[in-house]
N, C-alpha and C positions, 0 to 999 in steps of 0.2 A: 504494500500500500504506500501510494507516497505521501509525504512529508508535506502536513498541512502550509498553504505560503500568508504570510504576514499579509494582514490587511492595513489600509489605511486609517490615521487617525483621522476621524473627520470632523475633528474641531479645528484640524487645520486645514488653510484655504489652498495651501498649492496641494496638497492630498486630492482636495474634492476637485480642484481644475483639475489634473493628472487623470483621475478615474470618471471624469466627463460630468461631474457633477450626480454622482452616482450609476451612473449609464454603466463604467467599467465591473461593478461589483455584480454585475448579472450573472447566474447562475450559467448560463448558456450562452457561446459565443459574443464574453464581451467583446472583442471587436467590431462586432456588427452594430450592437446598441450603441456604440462610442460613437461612430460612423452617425448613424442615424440624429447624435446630439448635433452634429454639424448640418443638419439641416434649417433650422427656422438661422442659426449667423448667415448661413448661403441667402438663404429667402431676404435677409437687408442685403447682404452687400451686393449680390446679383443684380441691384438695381441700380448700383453706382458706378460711376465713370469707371475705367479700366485704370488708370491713375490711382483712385481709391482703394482700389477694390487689391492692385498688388500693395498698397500700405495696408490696409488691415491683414491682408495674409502675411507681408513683413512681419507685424505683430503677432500674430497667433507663432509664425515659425520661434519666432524670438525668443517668445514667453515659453513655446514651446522644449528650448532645450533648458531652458534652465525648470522649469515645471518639473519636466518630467525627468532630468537629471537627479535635483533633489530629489523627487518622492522615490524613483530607483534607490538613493543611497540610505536615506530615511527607511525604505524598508529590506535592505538590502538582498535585491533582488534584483539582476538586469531585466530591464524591459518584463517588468510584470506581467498578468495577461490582462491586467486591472486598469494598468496605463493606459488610457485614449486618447488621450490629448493629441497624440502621435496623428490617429485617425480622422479627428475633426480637422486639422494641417491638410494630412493627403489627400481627403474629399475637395477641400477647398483647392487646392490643385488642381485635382482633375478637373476641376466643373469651371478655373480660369476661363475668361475670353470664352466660354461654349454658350451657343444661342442657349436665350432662358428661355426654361419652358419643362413642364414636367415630364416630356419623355426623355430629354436632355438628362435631365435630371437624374430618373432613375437610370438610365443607361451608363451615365457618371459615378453613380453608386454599385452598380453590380460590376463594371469593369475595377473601379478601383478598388474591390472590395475581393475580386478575382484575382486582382496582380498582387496584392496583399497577402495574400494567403497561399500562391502557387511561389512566388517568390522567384520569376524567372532571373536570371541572369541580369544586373550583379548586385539585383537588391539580394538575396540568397547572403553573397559573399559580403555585402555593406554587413546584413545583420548577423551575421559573424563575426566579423574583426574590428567592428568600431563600435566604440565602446561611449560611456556616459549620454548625455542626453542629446548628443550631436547624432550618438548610434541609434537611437530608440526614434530619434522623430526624421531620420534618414533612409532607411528602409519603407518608409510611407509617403513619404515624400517621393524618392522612385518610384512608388506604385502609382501616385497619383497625377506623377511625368508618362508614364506608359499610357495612363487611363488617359489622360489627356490628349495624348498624341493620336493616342485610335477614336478620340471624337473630334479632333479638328479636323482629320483624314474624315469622317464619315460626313462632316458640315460640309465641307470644301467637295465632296465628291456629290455630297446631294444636294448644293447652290442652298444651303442655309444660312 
């Protein structure tokens, strides 16, 4: 049997950003619920200049590695399965500059939710060898560069 892992303390505030404000403590496939936390920030900033729109994801990547850095060291765990913070980043990647609109949308969420989890080449090896919070919201960030890439090909190929 293994080895129950540390939860977060949730009196503190980078714990609860880290684990998506609860999202990540789901019993089942927290990365998906984490994901899903990154829907209604998409649904504001999707509306804003492309200007904007890379500063707040500036921001989230930011807060991102120091977030999720601590709450990794805090419970000394790399890249917990609790962490989402990672995921809320990668969604907002994938779904950069892609027409808004809800099939967008979910098609931005099953791909990068796809690359996430198959881990092709070289997020695989990113989440391997790099380490602290640059490793944990690195690996997502790739995913949600690939997700991205196969919806600006599908925009651009079907005049959206």
């Amino acid at each position: 049997m293994a080895e129950p892992r540390p939860g977060p303390d949730w009196r503190n505030p980078v714990h609860v950003l880290a684990f998506g404000l609860g999202a990540g403590a789901a019993p089942v496939a927290p990365g998906t619920a984490g994901t899903l936390v990154a829907l209604p920030l998409y649904a504001v900033a999707a509306g804003l200049p492309l200007p904007a729109y890379l500063a707040v994801l500036g921001v989230v990547v930011a807060a991102g590695v120091a977030i999720c850095g601590r709450t990794a060291a805090d419970l000394g765990v790399h890249d917990h399965p609790g962490i989402v913070w990672d995921e809320i980043a990668g969604l907002l990647v994938a779904l950069c500059g892609v027409p808004v609109g809800w099939a967008w949308t979910v098609a931005g969420f099953v791909l990068f939710r796809l690359f996430d989890i198959l881990k092709p080449w070289p997020i695989h090896w990113v989440d391997r060898r790099v380490g602290g919070g640059v490793g944990i919201m690195a690996d997502d960030l790739l995913a949600g560069l690939y997700a991205a890439a196969l919806l600006h090909a599908a925009a651009w190929w079907l005049g959206a």
